[in-house]
BALOBA-1460 file (C-alpha; in Angstrom, 3 decimals):
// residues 227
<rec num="1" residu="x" x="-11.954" y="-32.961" z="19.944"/>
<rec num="2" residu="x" x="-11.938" y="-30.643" z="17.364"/>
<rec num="3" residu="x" x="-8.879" y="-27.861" z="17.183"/>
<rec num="4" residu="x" x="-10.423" y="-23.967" z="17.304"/>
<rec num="5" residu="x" x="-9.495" y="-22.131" z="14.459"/>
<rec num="6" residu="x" x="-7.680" y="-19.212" z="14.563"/>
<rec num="7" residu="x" x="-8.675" y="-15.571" z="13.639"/>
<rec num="8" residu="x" x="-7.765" y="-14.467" z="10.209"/>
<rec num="9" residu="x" x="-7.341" y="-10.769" z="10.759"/>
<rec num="10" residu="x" x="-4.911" y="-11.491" z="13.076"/>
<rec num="11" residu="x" x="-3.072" y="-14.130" z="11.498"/>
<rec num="12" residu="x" x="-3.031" y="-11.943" z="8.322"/>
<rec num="13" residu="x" x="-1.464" y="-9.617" z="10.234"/>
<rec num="14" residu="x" x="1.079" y="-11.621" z="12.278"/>
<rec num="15" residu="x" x="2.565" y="-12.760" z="9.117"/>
<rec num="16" residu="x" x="2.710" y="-9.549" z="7.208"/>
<rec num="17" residu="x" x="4.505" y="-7.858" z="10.438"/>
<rec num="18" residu="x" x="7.067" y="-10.620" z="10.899"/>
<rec num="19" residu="x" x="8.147" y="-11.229" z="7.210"/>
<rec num="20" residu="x" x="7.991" y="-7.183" z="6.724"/>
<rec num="21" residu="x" x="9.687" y="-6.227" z="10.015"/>
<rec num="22" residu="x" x="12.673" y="-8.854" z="8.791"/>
<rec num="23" residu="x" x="12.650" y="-7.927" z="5.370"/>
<rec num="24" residu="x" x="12.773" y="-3.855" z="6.498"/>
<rec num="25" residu="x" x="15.673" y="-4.398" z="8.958"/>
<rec num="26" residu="x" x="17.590" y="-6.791" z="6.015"/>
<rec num="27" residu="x" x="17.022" y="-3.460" z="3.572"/>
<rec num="28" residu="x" x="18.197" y="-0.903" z="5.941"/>
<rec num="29" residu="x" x="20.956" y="-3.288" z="7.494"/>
<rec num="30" residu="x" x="20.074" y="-1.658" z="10.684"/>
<rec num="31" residu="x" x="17.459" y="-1.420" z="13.619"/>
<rec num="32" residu="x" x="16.372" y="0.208" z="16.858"/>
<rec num="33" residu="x" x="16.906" y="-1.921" z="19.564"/>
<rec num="34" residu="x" x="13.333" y="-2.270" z="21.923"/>
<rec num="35" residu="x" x="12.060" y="-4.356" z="24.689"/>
<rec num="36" residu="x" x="10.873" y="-7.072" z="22.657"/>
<rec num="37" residu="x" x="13.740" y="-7.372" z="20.426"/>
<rec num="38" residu="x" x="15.495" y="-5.460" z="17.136"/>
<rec num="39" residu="x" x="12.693" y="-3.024" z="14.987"/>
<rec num="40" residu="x" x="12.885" y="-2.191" z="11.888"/>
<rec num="41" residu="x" x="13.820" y="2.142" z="11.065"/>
<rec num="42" residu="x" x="10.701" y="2.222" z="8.993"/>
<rec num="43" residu="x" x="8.649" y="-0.980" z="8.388"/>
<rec num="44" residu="x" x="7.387" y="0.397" z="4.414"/>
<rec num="45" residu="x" x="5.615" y="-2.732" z="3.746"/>
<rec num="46" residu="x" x="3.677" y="-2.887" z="6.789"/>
<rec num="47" residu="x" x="2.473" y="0.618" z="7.387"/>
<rec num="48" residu="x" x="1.676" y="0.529" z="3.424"/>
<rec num="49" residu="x" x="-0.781" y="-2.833" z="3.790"/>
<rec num="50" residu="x" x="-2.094" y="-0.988" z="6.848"/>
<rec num="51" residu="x" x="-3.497" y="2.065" z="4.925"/>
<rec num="52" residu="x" x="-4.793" y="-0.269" z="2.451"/>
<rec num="53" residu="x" x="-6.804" y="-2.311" z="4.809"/>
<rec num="54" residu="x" x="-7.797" y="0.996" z="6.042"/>
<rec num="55" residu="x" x="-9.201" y="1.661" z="2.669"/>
<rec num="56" residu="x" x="-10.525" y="-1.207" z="1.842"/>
<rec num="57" residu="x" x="-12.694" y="-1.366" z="4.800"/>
<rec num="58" residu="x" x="-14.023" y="2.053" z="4.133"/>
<rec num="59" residu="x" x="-14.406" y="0.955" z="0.287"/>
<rec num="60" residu="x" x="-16.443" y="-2.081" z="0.523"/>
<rec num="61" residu="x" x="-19.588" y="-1.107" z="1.976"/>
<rec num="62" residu="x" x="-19.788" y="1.789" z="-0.287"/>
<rec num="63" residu="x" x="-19.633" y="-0.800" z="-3.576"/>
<rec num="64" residu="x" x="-21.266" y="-3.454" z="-2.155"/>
<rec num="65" residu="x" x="-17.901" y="-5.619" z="-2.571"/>
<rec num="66" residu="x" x="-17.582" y="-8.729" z="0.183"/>
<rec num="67" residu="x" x="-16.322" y="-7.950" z="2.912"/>
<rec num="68" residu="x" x="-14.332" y="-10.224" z="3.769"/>
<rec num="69" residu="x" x="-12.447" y="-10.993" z="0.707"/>
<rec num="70" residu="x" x="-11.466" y="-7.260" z="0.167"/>
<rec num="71" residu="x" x="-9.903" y="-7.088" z="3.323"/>
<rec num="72" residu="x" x="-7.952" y="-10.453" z="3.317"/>
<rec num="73" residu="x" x="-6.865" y="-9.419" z="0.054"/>
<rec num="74" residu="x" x="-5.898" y="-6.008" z="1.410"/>
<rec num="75" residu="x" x="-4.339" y="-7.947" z="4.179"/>
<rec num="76" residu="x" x="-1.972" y="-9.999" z="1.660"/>
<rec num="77" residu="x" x="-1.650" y="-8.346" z="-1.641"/>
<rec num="78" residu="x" x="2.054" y="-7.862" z="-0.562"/>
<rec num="79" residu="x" x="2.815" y="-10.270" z="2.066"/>
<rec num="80" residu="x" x="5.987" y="-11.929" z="0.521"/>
<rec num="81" residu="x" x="7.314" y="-8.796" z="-1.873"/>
<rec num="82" residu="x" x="10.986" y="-7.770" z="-0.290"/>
<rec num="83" residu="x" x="12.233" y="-3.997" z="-0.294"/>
<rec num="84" residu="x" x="14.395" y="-3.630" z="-3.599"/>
<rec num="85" residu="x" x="14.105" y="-6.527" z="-5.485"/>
<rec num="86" residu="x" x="13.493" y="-6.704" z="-9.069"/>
<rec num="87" residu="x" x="12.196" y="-10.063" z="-9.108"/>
<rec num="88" residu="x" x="9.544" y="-8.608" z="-6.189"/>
<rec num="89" residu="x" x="8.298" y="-5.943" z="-8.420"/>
<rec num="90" residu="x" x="7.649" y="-8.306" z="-11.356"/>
<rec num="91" residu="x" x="6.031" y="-11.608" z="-9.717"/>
<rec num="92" residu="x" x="5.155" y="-10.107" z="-6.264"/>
<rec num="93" residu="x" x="1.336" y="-10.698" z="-6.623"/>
<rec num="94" residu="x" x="2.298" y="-14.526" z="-7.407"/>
<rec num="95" residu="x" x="4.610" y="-15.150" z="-4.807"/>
<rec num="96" residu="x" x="1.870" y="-13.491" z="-1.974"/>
<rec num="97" residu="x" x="-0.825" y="-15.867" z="-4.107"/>
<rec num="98" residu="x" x="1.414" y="-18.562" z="-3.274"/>
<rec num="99" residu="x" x="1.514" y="-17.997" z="0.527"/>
<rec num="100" residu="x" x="-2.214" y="-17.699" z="0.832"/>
<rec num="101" residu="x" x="-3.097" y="-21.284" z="1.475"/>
<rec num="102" residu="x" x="-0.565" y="-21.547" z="3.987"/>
<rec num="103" residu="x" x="-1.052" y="-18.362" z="5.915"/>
<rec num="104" residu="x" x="-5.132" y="-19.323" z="6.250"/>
<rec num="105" residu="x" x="-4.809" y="-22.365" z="6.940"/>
<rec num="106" residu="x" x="-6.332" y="-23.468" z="10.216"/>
<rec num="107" residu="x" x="-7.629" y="-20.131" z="10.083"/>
<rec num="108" residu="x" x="-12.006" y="-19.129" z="10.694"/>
<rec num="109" residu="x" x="-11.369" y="-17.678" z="6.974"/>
<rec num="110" residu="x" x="-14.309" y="-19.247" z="4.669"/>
<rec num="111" residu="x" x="-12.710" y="-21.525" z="2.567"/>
<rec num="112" residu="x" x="-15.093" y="-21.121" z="-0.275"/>
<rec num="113" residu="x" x="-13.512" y="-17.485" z="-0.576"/>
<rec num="114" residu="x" x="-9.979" y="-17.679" z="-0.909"/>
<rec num="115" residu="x" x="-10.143" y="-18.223" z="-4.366"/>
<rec num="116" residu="x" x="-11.461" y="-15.023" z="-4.782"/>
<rec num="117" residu="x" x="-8.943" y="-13.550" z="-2.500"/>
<rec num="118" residu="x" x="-6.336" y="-14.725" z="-4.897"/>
<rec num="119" residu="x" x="-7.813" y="-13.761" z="-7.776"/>
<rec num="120" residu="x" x="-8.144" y="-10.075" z="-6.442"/>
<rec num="121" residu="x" x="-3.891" y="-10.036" z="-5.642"/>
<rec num="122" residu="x" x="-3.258" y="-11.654" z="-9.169"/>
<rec num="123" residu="x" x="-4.972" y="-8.350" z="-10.161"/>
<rec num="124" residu="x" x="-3.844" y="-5.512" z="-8.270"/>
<rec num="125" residu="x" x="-0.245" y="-4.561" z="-9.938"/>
<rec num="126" residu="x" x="0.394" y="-2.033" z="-12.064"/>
<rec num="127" residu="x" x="-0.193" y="1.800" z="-11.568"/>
<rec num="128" residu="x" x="-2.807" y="2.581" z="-14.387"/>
<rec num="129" residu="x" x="-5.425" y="0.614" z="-16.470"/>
<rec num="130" residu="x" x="-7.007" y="0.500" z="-19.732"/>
<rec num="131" residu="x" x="-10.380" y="-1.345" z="-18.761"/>
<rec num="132" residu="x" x="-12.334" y="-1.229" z="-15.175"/>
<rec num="133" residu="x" x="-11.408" y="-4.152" z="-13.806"/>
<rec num="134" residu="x" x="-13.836" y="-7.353" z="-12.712"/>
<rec num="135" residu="x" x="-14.878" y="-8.971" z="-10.081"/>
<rec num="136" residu="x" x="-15.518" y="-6.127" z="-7.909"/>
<rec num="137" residu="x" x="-13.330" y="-7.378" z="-5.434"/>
<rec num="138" residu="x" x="-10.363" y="-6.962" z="-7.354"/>
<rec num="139" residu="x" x="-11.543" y="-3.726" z="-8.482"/>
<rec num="140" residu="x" x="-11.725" y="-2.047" z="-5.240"/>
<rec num="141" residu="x" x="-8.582" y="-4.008" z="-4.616"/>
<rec num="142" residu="x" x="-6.700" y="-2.186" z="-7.093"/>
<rec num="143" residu="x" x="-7.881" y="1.341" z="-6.107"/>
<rec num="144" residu="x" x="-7.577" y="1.025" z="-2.347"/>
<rec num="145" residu="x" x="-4.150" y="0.049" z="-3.186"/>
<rec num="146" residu="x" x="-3.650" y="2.912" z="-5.455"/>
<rec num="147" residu="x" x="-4.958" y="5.672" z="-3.201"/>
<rec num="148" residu="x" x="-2.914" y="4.408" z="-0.566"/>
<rec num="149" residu="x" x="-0.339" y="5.797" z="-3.237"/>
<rec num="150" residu="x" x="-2.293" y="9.180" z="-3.037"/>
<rec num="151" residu="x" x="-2.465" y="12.036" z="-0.435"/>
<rec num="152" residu="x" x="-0.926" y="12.735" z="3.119"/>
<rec num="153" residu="x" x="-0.157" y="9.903" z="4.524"/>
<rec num="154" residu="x" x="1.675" y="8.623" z="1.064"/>
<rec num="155" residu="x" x="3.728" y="11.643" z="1.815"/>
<rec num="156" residu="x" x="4.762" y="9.969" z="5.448"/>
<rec num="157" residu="x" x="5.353" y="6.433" z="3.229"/>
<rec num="158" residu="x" x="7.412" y="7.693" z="0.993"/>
<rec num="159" residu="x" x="9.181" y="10.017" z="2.844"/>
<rec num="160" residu="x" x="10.236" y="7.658" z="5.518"/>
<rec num="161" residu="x" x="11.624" y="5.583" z="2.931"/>
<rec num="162" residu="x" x="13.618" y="7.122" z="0.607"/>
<rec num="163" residu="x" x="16.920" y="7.360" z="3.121"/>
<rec num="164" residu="x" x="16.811" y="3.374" z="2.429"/>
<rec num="165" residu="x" x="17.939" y="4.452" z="-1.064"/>
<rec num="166" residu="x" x="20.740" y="6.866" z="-0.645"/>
<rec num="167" residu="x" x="21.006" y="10.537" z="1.170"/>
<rec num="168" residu="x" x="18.223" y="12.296" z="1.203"/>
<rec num="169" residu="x" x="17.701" y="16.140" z="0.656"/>
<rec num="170" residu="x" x="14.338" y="18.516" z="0.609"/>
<rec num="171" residu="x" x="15.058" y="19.347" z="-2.836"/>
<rec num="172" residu="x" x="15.706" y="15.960" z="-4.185"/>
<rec num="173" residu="x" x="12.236" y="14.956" z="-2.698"/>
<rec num="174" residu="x" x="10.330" y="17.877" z="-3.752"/>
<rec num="175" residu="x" x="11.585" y="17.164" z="-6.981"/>
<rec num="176" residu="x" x="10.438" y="13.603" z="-6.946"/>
<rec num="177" residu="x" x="7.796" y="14.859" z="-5.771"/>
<rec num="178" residu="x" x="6.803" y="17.303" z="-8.639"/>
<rec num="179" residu="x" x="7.466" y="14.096" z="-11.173"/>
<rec num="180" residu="x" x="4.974" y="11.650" z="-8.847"/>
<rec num="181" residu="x" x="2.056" y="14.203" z="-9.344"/>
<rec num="182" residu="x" x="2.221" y="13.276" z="-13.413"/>
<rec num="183" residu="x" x="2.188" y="9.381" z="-12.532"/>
<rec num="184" residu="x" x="-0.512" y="10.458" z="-10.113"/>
<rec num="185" residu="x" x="-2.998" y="11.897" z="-12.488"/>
<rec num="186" residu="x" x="-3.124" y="8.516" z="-13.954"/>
<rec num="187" residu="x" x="-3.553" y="6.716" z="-11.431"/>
<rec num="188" residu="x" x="-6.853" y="8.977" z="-10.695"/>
<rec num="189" residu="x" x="-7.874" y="8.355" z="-13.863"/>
<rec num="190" residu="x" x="-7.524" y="4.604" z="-13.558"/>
<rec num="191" residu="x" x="-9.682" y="4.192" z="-10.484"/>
<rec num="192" residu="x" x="-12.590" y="1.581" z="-11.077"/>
<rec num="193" residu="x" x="-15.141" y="2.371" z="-8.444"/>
<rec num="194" residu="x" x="-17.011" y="5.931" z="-8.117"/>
<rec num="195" residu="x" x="-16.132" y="6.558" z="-4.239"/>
<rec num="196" residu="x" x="-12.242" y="5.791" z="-5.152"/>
<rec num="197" residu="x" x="-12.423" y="7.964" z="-8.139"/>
<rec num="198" residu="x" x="-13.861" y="10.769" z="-5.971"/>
<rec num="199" residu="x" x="-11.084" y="10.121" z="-2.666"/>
<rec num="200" residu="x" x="-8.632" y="10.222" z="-5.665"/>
<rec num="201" residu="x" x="-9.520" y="13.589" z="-6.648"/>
<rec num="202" residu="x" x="-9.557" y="14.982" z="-3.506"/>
<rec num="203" residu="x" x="-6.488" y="13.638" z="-2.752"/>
<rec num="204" residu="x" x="-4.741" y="14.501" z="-5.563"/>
<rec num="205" residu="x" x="-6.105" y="18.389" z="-5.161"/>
<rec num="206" residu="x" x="-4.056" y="17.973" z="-2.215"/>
<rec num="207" residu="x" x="-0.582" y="16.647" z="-3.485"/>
<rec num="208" residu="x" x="-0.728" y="19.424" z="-5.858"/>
<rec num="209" residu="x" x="-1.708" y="22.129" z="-3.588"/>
<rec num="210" residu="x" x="1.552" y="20.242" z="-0.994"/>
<rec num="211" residu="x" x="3.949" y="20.499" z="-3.569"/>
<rec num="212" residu="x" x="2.984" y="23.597" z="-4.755"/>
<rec num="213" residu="x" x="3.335" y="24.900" z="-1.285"/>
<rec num="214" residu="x" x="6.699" y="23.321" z="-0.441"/>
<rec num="215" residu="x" x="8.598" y="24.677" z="-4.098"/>
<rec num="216" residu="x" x="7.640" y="28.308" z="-3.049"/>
<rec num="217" residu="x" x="9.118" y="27.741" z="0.345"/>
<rec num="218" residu="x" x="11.974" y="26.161" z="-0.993"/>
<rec num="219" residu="x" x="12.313" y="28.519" z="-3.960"/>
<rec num="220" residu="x" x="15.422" y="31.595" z="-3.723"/>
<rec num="221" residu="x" x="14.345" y="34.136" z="-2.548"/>
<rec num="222" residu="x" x="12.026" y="32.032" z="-0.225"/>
<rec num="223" residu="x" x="8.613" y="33.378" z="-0.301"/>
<rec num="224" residu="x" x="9.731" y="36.084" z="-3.069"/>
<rec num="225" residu="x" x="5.861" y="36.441" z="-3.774"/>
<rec num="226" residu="x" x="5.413" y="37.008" z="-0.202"/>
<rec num="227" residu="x" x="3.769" y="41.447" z="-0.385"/>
């Protein structure tokens, strides 16, 4: 009798939760305590993947990418990177290569596409590029996970994560802030696919316009401009 494989998406996502959720509650050394058992303060990793899927759904009927090996990418660009650690930052995309056999296995995934699953992750680090980057799969890749980097709900990201790093004060974020929108630009200008490049502009109109906003409440006298 042969064994039914198992879904994919949710597999995918099973992982990611239960290696992010430990890996959150290990960097804030804390958790909320819930009917079914300890949660992390802010599970980064896991709401990040989740706008990236997001994306990369919208994405790839726009380019014409597959499908199916945007998403599982999406799904597992980050599955094994841990919250503050420099080894994560440099060989992240390996170690989550790594894991993919594993994680699929047994899985309805077609087999015949996880090497271009990995091949996408190898490619999505880094936060600007000198050449469009090929196959499209790891193109749109790259820019769904840099826009997930851009506009409002980035704000929520990195906002809910910064008190992981040390106290946490308006000005000290509108001030990181006000340095991110430089690093954004180039991201912008890095994106490989015409829809992405487009989201990223928009986006970006609106981190400027946010910021903007938030220094002239924050600035003494507040609203000084204010007739």
């Amino acid at each position: 009798m042969t064994e039914s494989l198992k879904p994919w998406r949710a597999v995918c996502e099973a992982d990611l939760r239960a290696h992010s959720e430990a890996d959150s509650i290990r960097f804030w050394r804390s958790s909320h305590a819930t009917e079914s058992g300890p949660r992390a303060i802010f599970n980064y990793r896991f709401e990040h993947t989740l706008a990236v899927v997001k994306i990369a759904k919208w994405l790839a009927p726009l380019t014409g990418a597959d499908a199916e090996i945007l998403e599982c990418a999406a799904w597992l660009h980050d599955v094994r990177k841990r919250l503050d650690d420099p080894h994560g930052k440099d060989h992240h995309a390996q170690d989550a290569v790594a894991a993919v056999d594993g994680i699929l296995h047994g899985t309805d995934f077609p087999a015949a596409k996880i090497p271009m699953v990995k091949q996408a992750i190898l490619r999505h680090v880094g936060l600007q590029l000198s050449h469009r980057l090929e196959p499209l799969e790891a193109a749109c890749l790259w820019d769904a996970d840099k826009l997930s980097k851009v506009g409002a709900a980035s704000l929520i990201h990195f906002s809910g994560i910064s008190g992981g790093f040390g106290p946490v004060e308006t000005e000290q974020l509108l001030t990181q802030g006000e340095r991110w929108l430089e690093l954004a630009r180039g991201i912008v200008a890095s994106l490989n696919t015409p829809p992405a490049q487009a989201e990223g502009e928009r986006r970006y109109r609106f981190l400027v316009q946010y910021y903007a906003q938030l220094r002239r409440e924050w600035s003494d006298p507040m609203m000084e401009s204010q007739p």
